[in-house]
C-alpha positions as CSV (number, residue, x, y, z in Angstrom):
1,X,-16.4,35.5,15.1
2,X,-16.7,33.7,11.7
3,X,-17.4,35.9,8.5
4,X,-20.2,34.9,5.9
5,X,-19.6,35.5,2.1
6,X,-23.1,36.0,0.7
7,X,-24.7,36.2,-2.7
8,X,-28.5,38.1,-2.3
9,X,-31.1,39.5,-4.5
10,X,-32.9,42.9,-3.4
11,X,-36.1,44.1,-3.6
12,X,-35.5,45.1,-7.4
13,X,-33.8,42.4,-8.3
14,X,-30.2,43.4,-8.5
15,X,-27.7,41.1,-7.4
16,X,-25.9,41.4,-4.5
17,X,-22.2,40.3,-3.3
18,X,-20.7,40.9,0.2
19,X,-19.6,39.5,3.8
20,X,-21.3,39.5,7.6
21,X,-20.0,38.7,10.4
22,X,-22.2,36.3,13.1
23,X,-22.1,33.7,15.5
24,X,-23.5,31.0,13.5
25,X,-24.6,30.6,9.7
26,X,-28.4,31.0,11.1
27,X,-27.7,34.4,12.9
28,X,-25.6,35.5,9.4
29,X,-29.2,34.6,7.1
30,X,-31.6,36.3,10.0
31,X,-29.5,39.5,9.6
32,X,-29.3,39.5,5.8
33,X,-33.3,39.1,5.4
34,X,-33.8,42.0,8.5
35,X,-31.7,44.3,5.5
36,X,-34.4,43.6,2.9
37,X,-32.2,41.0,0.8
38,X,-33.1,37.4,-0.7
39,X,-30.6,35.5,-0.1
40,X,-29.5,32.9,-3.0
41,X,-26.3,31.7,-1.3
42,X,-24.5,31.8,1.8
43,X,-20.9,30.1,3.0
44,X,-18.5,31.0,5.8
45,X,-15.6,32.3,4.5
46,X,-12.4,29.8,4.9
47,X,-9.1,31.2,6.1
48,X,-6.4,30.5,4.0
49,X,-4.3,27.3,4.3
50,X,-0.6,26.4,3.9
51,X,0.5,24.9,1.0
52,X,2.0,21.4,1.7
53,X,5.6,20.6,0.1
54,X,3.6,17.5,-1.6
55,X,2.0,20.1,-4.0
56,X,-1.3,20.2,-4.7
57,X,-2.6,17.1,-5.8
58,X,-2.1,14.4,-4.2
59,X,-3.1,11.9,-6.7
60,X,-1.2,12.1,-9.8
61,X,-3.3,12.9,-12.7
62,X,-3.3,11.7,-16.1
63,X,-2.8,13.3,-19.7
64,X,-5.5,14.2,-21.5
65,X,-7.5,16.2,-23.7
66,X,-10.8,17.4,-24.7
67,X,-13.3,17.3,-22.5
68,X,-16.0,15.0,-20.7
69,X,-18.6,13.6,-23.3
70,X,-22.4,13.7,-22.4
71,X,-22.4,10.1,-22.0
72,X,-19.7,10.1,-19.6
73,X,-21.3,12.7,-17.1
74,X,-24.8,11.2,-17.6
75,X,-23.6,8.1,-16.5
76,X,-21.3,9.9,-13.7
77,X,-24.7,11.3,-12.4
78,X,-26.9,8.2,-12.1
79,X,-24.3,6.7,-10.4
80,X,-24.1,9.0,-7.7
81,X,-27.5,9.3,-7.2
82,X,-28.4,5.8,-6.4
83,X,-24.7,6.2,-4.0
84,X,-26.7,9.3,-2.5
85,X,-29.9,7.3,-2.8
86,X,-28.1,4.6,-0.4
87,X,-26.7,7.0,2.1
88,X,-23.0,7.2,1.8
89,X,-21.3,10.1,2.4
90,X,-20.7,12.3,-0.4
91,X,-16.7,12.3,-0.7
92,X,-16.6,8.3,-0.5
93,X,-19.3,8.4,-3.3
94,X,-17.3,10.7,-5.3
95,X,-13.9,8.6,-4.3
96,X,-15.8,5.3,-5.8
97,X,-16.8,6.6,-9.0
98,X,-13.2,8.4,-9.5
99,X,-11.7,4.5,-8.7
100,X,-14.2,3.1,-11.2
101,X,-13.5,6.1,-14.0
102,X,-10.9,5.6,-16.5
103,X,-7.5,7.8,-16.6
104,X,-9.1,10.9,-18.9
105,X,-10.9,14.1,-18.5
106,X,-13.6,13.0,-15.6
107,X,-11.1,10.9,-13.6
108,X,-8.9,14.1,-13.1
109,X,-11.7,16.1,-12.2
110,X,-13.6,14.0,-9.6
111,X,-9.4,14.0,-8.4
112,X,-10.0,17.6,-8.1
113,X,-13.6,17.4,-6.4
114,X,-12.4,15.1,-3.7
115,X,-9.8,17.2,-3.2
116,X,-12.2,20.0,-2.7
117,X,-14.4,17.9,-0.2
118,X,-11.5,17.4,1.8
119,X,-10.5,21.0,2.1
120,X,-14.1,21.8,3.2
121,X,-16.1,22.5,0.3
122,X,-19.0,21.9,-0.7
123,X,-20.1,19.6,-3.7
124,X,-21.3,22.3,-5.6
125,X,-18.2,24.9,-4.9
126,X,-16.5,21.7,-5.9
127,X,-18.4,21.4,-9.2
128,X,-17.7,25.2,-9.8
129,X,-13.7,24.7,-9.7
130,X,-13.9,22.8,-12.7
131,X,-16.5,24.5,-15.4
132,X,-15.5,22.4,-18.0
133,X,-16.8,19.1,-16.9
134,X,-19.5,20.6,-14.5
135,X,-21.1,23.6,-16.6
136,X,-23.3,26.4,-14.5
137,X,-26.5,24.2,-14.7
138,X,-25.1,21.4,-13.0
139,X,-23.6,23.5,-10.5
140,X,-26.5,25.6,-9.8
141,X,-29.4,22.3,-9.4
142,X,-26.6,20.8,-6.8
143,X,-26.3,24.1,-5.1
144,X,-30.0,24.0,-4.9
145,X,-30.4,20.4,-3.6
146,X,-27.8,21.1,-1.2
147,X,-29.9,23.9,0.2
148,X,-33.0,22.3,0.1
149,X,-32.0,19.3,2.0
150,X,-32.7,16.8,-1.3
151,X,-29.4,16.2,-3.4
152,X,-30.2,12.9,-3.7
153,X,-33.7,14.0,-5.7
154,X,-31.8,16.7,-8.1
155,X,-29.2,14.1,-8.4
156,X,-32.0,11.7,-9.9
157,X,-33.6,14.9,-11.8
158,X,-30.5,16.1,-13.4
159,X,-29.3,12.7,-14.2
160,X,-33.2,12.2,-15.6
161,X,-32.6,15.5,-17.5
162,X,-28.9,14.6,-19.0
163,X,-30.4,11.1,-20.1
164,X,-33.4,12.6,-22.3
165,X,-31.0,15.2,-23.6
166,X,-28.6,12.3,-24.7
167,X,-31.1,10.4,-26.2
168,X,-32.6,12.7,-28.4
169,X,-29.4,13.3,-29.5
170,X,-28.1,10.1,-30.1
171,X,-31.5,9.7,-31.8
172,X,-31.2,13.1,-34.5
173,X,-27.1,12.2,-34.8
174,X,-28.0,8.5,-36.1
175,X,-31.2,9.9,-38.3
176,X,-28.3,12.2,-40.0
177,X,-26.0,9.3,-40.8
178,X,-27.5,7.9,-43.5
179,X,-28.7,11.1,-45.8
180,X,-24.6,12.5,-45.1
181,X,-23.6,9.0,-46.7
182,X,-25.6,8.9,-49.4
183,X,-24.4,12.8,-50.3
184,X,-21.1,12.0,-49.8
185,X,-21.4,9.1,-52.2
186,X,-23.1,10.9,-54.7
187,X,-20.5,13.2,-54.9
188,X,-18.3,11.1,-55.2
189,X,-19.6,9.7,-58.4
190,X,-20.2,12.9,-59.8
191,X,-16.7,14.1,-59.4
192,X,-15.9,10.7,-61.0
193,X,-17.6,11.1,-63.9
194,X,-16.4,14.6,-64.3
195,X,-13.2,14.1,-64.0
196,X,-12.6,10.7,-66.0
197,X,-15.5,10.0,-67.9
198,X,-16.3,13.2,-69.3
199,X,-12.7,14.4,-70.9
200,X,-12.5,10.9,-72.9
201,X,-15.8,12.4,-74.9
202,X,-14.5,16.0,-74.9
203,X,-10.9,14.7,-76.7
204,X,-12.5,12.6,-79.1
205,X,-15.4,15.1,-79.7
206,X,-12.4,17.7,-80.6
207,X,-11.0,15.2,-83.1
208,X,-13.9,15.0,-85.0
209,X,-14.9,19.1,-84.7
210,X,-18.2,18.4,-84.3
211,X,-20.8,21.3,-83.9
212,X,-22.1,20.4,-80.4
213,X,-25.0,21.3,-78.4
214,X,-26.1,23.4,-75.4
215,X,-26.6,20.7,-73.2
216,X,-22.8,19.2,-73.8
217,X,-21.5,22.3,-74.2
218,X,-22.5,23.4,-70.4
219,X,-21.4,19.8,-69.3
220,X,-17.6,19.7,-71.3
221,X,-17.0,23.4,-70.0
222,X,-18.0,22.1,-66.3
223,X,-15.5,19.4,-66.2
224,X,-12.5,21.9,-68.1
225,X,-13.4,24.0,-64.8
226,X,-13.2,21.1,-62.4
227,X,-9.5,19.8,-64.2
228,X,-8.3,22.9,-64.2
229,X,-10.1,24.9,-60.9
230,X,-10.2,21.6,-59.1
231,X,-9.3,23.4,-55.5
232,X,-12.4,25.7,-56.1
233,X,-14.8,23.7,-54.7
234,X,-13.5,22.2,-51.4
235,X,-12.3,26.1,-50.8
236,X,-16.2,27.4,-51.3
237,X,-17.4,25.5,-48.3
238,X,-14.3,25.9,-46.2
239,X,-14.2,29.4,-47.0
240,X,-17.8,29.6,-46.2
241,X,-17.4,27.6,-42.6
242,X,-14.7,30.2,-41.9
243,X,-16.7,33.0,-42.6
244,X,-19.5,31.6,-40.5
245,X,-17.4,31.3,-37.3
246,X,-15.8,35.0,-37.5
247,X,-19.3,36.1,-37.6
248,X,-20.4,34.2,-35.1
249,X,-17.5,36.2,-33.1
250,X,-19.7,39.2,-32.7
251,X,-23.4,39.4,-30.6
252,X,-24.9,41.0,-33.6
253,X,-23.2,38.5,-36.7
254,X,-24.4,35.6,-34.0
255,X,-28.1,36.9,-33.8
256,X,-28.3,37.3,-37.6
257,X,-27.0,33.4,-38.3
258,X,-29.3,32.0,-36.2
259,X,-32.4,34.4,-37.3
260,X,-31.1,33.0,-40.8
261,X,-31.3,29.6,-39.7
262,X,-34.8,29.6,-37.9
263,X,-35.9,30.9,-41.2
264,X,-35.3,28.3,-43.3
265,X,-38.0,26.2,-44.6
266,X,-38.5,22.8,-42.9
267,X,-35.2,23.0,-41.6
268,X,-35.9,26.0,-39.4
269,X,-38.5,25.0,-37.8
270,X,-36.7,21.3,-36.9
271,X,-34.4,23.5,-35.5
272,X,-36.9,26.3,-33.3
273,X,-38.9,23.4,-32.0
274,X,-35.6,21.0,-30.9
275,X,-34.4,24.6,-28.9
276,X,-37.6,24.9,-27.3
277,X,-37.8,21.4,-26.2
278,X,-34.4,22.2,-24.7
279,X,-34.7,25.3,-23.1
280,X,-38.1,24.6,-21.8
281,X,-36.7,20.7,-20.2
282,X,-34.0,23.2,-18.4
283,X,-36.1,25.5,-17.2
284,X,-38.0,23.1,-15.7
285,X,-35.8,21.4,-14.6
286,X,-34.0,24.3,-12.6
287,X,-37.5,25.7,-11.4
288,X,-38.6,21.9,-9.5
289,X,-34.9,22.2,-8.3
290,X,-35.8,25.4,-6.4
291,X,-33.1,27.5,-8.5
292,X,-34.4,31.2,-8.3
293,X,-36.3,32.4,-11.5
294,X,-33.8,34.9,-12.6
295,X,-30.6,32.3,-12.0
296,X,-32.9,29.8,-14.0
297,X,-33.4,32.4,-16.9
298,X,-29.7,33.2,-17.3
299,X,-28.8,29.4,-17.4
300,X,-31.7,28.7,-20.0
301,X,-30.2,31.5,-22.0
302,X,-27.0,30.3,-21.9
303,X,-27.9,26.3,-23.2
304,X,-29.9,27.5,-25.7
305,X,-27.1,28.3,-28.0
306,X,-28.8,30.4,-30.1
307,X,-28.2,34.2,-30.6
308,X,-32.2,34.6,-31.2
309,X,-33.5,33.0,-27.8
310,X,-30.5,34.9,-26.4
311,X,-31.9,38.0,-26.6
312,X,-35.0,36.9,-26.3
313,X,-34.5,35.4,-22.7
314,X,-32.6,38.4,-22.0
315,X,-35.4,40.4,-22.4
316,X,-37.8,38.4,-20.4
317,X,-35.3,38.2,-17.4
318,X,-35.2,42.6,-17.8
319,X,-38.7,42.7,-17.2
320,X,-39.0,40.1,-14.4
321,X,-36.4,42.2,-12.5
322,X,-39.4,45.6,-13.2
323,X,-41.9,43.2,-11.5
324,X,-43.8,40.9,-15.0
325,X,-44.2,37.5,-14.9
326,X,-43.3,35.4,-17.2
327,X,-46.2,34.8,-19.9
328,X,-46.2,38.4,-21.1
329,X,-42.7,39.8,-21.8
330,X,-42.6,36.1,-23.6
331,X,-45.5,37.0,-25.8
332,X,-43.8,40.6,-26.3
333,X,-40.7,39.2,-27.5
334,X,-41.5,36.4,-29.3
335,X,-40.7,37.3,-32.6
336,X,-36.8,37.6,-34.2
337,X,-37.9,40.5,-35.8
338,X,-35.7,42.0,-39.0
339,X,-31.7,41.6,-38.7
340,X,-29.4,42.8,-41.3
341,X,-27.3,40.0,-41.2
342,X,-29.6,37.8,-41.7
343,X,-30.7,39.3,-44.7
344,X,-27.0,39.3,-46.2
345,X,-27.5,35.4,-45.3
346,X,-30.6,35.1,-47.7
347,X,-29.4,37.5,-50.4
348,X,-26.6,35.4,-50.9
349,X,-28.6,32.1,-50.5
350,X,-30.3,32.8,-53.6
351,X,-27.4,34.4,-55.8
352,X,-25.2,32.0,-55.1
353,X,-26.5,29.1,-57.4
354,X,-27.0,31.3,-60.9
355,X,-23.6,32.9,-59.8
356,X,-21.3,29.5,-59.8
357,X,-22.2,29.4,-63.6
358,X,-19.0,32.0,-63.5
359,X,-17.0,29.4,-63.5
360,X,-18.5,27.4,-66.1
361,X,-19.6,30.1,-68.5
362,X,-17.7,33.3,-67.6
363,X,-18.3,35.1,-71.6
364,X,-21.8,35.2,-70.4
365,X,-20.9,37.0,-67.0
366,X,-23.2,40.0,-67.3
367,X,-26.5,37.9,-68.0
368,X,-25.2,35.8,-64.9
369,X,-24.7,38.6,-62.8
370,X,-28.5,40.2,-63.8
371,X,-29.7,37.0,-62.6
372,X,-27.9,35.7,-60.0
373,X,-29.2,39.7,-58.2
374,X,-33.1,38.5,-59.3
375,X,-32.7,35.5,-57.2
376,X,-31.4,37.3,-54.5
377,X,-33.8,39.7,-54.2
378,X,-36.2,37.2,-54.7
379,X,-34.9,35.0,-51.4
380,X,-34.6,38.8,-49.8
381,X,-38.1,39.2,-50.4
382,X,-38.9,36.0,-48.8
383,X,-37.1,37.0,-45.7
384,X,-38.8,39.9,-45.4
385,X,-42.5,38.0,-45.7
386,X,-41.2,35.5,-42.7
387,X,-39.3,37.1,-40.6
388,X,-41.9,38.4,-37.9
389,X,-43.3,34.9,-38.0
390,X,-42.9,33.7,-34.1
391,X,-40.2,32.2,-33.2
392,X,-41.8,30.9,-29.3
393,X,-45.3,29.3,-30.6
394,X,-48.5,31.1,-28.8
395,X,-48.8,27.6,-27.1
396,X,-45.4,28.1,-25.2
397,X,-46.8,31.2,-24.0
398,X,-50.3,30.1,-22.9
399,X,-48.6,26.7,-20.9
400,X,-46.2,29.1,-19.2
401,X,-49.1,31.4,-18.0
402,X,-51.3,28.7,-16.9
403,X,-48.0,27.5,-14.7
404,X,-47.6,30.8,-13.2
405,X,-51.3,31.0,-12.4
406,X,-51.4,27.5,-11.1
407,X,-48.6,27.7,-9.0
408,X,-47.1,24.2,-11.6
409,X,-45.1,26.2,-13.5
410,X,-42.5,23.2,-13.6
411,X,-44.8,21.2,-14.3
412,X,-46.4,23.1,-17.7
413,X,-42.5,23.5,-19.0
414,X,-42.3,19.7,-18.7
415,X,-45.1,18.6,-20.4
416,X,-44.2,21.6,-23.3
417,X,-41.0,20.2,-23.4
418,X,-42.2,16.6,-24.1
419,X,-44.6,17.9,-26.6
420,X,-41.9,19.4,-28.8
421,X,-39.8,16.2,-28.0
422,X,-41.9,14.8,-29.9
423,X,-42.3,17.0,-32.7
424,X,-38.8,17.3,-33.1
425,X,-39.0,13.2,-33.8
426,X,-41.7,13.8,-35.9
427,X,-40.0,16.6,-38.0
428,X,-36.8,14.7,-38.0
429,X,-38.6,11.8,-39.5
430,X,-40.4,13.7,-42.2
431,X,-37.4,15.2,-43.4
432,X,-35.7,12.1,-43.9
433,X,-38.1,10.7,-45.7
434,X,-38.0,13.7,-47.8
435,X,-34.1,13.9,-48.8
436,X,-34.4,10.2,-49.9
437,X,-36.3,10.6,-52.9
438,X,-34.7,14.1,-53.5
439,X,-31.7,12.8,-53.7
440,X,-32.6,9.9,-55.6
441,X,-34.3,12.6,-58.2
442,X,-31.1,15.0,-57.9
443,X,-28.2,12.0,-58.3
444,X,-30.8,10.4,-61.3
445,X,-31.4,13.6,-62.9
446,X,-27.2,14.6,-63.3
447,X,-26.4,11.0,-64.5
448,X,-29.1,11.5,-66.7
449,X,-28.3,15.2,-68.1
450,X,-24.8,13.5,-68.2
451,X,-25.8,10.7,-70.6
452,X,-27.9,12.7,-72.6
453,X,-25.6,16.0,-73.2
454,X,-22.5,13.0,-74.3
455,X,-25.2,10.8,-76.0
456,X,-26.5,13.9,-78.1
457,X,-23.3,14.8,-80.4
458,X,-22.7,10.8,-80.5
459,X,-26.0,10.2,-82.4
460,X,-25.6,12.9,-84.4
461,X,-21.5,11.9,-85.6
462,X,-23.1,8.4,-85.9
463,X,-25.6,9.7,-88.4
464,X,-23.5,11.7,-90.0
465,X,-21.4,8.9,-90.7
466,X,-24.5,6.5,-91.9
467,X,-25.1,9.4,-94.6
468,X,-21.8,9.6,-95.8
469,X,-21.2,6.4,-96.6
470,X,-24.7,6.0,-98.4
């Protein structure tokens, strides 16, 4: 008699892992539900098979590294879902597009798939052996198409899904080009005239000993500090990016970033509304494929990429398993709430400007220090005024409960996900039509304190000069 390996959910919610053995697949399920379970997946268990002396591929793969780019598995998934939409079997379908792929990352594993197929696998067990082209979402709407009896619809859904996802990428990347450019350029020029321009004034100012002002003062220390600390500020950012990614290490240093993040004027709430828009779409998206509610939740959590909706996901999957729907643990949780680390972040957000003076003016160090600690209280303070502002807009909340109520809660996540979509376009296009002019104000206001601060002593040796010879 053939053994079952079955995954189940009981009446509380807790997962369940474990094997039955029945006639048929039908007998296994009838039995499982008679012990009070839900089941969420079912396979016979497969006997283990001798290794042949050919070694396990078959099909010789080919070097590479990396991973599968979004493009690449977006266009993998459109293409077999108008294969699946013509009715060819699954592993010729995957055999064409592994013909038709290039030698790299997705070639080796649709190798691996077919190979699968063959052995007696499903497409979704398939999928699973190779997590890094096929991540749990994928897997799981597959699974759920394959149970349902439609693969070829989540096919077209997901492959729907993975082509709004790239596009709104491809749309934010190329919005980002051109303000990175023009930064890059800018400081460029900058560390041009600093290092070249401003030392021919500061030697010739020297031979003269004049008397000189504030302004050129501040400006002649600044490029002494770039000749001689020149490494210093390449190593602030690097040191910084460093420092980012060790914290993000830890559950608690990740939480605090991102609470910093979503925080952030403008910026933060570019960056709230393009994770809803994302973690509603998947939601959705797993809910039409008839994923289970809690296996949807965990996957949502999981692309969010954020430590904030993390927990806050988290949460709302806790309280589904006591029995809540949706709407209200949402509401409950919707808020970051205070973080320590994220007030470290915004301490040092605004004592970090006054404080690089250090290097410019270090005799002046104590006045610095007094001040650079006002400004970070100051940004502190902020923190503290914004933090319990919500992060999941009362909107979100009311959608969701109208979906639950309605019976289209699919449906609702879709059309919140398409509304933020569009914010996030909105946003995106506001803020680049703010850093142009900022930038143009920031790059036009050094040149000019530049031009004044060397312009200043000039005028006054020049008139000096005038007077002596009268």
């Amino acid at each position: 008699m053939p053994t079952y390996v079955f995954e189940a959910m009981n009446a509380t919610g807790e997962e369940i892992q474990d094997e039955i053995e029945a006639a048929t697949q039908d007998e296994a399920q009838a039995t499982i539900r008679q012990m009070g379970y839900f089941i969420t997946r079912i396979q016979e268990k497969k006997a283990p098979t001798a290794k042949t002396g050919r070694g396990k591929s078959a099909k010789t793969k080919s070097f590479s590294l990396g991973g599968v780019s979004g493009k690449q598995l977006t266009l993998f998934t459109r293409q077999l879902s108008i294969l699946q939409d013509a009715g060819l079997p699954i592993l010729r379908s995957i055999r064409i597009l592994e013909q038709q792929s290039k030698p790299g990352p997705l070639r080796n594993a649709l190798i691996d798939v077919g190979e699968e197929i063959e052995s007696g696998s499903t497409l979704s067990e398939a999928f699973a052996k190779c997590p890094r082209t096929f991540n749990r979402l994928y897997v799981n709407m597959v699974r759920a198409g394959e149970a349902g009896g439609s693969l070829e619809i989540i096919l077209r859904r997901l492959s729907e899904f993975l082509e709004r996802s790239q596009s709104i990428k491809k749309k934010i990347t190329g919005a980002m080009i051109y303000p990175c450019v023009v930064i890059m350029v800018a400081i460029g020029i900058l560390a041009f005239i600093m290092t070249q321009i401003v030392p021919v004034f500061d030697e010739m100012f020297t031979e003269f000993d004049l008397d000189l002002p504030v302004p050129t003062l501040i400006l002649i220390n600044t490029s002494r500090s770039l000749g001689r600390l020149w490494f210093v500020p390449p190593l602030i950012p690097l040191t910084l990016i460093i420092f980012i990614v060790i914290v993000n290490q830890f559950r608690a240093g990740r939480t605090g970033w991102h609470g910093y993040l979503l925080k952030i004027p403008v910026v933060g709430k570019l960056i709230e509304k393009a994770i809803l828009a994302r973690t509603m779409r998947t939601l959705g998206t797993l809910v039409a494929s008839g994923v289970p509610i809690l296996e949807a939740l965990t996957i949502t959590r999981e692309t969010s990429n954020n430590g904030v909706f993390e927990k806050i996901f988290t949460k709302v999957s806790e309280a589904i398993r006591e029995g809540e729907t949706i709407a209200k643990p949402l509401k409950a949780n919707s808020r970051a709430g205070f973080h320590p680390v994220s007030l470290f972040f915004w301490f040092w957000t605004g004592a970090t400007p006054p404080l690089t003076l250090l290097i410019v003016i270090p005799e002046y160090y104590l006045f610095i220090m007094l001040v650079g600690f006002a400004f970070g209280t100051i940004a502190s303070l902020y923190y503290l005024l914004v933090m319990n502002r919500p992060v999941i807009d009362l909107l979100v909340v009311n959608m969701v409960d109208v979906g639950e109520e309605t019976g289209e809660l699919d449906t609702m996540l879709f059309k919140v996900s398409d509304y933020y979509d569009e914010e996030v376009a909105t946003l995106t296009e506001g803020l680049l039509k703010l850093i142009e002019p900022l930038m143009i104000v920031f790059l036009g206001g050094a040149v000019g304190f530049i031009v004044i601060s060397l312009f200043m002593p000039l005028v006054a040796m020049i008139t000096g000069l005038s007077g002596g010879k009268k």
